[in-house]
C-alpha positions in Angstrom: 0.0 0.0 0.0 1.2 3.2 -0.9 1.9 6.0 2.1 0.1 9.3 1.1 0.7 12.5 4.0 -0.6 16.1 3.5 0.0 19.3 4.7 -2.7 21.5 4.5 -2.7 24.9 5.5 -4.9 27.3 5.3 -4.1 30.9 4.5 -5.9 32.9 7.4 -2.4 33.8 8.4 1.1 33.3 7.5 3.0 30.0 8.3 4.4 30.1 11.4 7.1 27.2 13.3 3.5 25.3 14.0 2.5 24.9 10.8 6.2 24.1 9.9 6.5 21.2 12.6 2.8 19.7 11.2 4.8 19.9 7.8 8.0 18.5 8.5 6.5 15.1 10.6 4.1 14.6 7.8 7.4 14.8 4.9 9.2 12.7 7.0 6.9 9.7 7.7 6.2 9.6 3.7 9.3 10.1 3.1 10.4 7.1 5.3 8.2 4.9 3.8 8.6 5.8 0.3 5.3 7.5 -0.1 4.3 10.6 -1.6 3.9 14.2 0.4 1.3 16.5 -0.7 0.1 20.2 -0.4 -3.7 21.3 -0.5 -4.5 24.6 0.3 -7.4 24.6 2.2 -9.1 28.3 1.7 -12.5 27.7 2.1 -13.0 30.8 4.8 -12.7 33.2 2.1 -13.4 35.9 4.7 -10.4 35.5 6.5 -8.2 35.0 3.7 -4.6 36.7 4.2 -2.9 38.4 0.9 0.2 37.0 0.1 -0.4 33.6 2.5 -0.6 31.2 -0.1 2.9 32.6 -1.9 4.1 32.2 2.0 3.6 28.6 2.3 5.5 27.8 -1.0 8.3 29.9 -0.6 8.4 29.0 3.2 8.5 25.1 2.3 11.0 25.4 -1.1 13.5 27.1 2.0 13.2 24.5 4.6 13.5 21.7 1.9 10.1 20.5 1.8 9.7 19.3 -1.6 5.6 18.6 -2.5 5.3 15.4 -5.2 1.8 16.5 -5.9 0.3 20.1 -5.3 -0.7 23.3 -6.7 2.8 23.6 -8.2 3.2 20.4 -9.0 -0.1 19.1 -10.2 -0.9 14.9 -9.9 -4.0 13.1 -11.0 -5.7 14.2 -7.7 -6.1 17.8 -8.1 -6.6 20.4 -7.8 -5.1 21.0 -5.3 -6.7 24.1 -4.2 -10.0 24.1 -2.0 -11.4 27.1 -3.8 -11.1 25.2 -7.2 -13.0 21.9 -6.1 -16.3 23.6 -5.6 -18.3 21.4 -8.0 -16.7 17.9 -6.2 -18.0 18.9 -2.9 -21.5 19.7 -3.9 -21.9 16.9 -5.9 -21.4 15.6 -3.0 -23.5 17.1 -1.0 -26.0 17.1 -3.2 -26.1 13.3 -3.3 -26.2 13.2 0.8 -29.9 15.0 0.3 -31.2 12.3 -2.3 -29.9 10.2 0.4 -31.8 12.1 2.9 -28.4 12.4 5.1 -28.6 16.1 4.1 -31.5 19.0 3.3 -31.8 22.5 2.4 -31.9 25.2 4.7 -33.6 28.3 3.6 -33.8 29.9 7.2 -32.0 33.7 7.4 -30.2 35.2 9.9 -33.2 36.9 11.6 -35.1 33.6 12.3 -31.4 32.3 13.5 -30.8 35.3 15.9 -34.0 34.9 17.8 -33.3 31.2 18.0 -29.7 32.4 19.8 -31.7 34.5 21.9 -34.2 31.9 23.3 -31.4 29.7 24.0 -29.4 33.1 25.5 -32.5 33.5 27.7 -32.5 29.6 28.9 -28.8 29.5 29.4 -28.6 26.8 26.8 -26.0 26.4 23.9 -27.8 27.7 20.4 -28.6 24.6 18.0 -30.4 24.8 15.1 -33.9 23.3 15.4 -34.1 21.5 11.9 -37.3 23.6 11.1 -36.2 23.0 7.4 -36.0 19.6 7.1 -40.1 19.7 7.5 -40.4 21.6 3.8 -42.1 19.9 1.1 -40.7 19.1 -2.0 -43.1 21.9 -3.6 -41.5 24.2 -1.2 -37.8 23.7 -1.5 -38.4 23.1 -5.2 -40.2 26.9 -5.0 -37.4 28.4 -3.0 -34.8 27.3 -5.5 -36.1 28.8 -8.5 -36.7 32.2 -6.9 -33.1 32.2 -5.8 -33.5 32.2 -1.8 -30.1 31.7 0.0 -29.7 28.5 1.5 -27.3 26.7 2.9 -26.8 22.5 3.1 -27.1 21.0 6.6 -26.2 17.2 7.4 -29.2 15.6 9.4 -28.4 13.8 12.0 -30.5 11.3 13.9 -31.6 12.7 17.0 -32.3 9.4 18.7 -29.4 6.7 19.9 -25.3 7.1 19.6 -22.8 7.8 17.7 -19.2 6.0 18.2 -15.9 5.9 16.5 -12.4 4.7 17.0 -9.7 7.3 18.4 -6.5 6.3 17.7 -5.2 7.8 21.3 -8.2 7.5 23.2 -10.3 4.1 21.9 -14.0 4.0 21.1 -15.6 7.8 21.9 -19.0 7.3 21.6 -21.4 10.6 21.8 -25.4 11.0 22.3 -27.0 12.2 19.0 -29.4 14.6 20.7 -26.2 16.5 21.5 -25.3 16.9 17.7 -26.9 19.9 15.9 -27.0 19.6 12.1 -24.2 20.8 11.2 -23.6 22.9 7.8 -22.1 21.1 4.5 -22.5 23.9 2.2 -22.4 27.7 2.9 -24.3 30.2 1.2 -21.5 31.6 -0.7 -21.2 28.0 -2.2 -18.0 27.3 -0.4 -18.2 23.9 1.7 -17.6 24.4 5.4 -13.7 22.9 6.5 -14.9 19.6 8.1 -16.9 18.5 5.1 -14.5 19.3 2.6 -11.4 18.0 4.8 -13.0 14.7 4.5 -14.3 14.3 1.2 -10.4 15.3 0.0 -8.8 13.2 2.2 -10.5 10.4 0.7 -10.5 11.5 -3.1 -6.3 11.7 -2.7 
């Protein structure tokens, strides 16, 4: 089996000794097993996205030796290699989670969302959303579409029985699904959130 690592960064900031150690452990254990070390620029956060980061990274790397065998600069049969240019994989992907019905549209704007943070303000609760969106018809959904209404794509989760998973470090974690809110997939600027699309990539590459 072939060893793949990534580094990943993304470029809300500039690369700092952190971001070089995460770099240099993940080089070294390809490296050791004669794998293949690879760079993905992870800029989904487009609103925090720092001038001259990206340029940073590369030059950064290409100084302390780090050479990429697939990336941006250095392009493989997984690419791109560049969040902002995979777009159309993740929601194709999300779009197939809502034929599914692991996933739905949510049309709900920030007013309704506020005074749902201020109910659970007032109760001393953490805010989750209440899935009021996964109760729209088809008609409905299909209407808000064609008029254009901003929506973003939330995952539903089951609200009933547990979720578990391996840890590496810790064993089996399991969590209570009530707990979960439904997170969001998709933004409405089109852009996936970080833990949907650091998943979906770390399994296409």
């Amino acid at each position: 089996m072939e060893v793949r690592t990534r580094f990943a960064p993304s470029p809300t900031g500039f690369m700092h000794i952190g971001n070089l150690r995460s770099a240099l452990f993940t080089y070294l254990i390809a490296k050791h097993n004669n794998g293949n070390f690879i760079l993905r620029i992870e800029d989904t956060d487009q609103t925090r996205k720092v001038d001259g980061a990206v340029n940073f990274i590369y030059d950064t790397c290409k100084l302390c030796g780090l050479n990429f065998d697939e990336g941006p600069n250095n392009p493989g049969k997984y690419g791109p290699y560049i969040q902002s240019e995979r777009k159309d994989i993740y929601m194709k992907y999300a779009l197939e989670l809502i034929e599914k019905g692991k996933a739905y549209y949510c049309f709900c704007d920030e007013e309704r969302l506020n005074k749902l943070r201020e109910k659970a303000e007032m109760k001393k609760q953490a805010f989750m959303y209440d899935g009021y969106c996964k109760k729209l018809s088809k008609e409905d959904i299909q209407s808000n579409l064609d008029n254009g209404k901003p929506f973003v794509i939330r995952q539903n989760v089951p609200k009933e029985g547990t979720t578990s998973y391996e840890d590496m470090v810790f064993g089996k974690i399991t969590v209570e699904n009530r707990v979960l809110e439904d997170q969001i997939l998709i933004k409405s600027d089109g852009y996936p959130t970080y833990n949907f699309a650091n998943v979906i990539d770390d399994h296409l590459m």
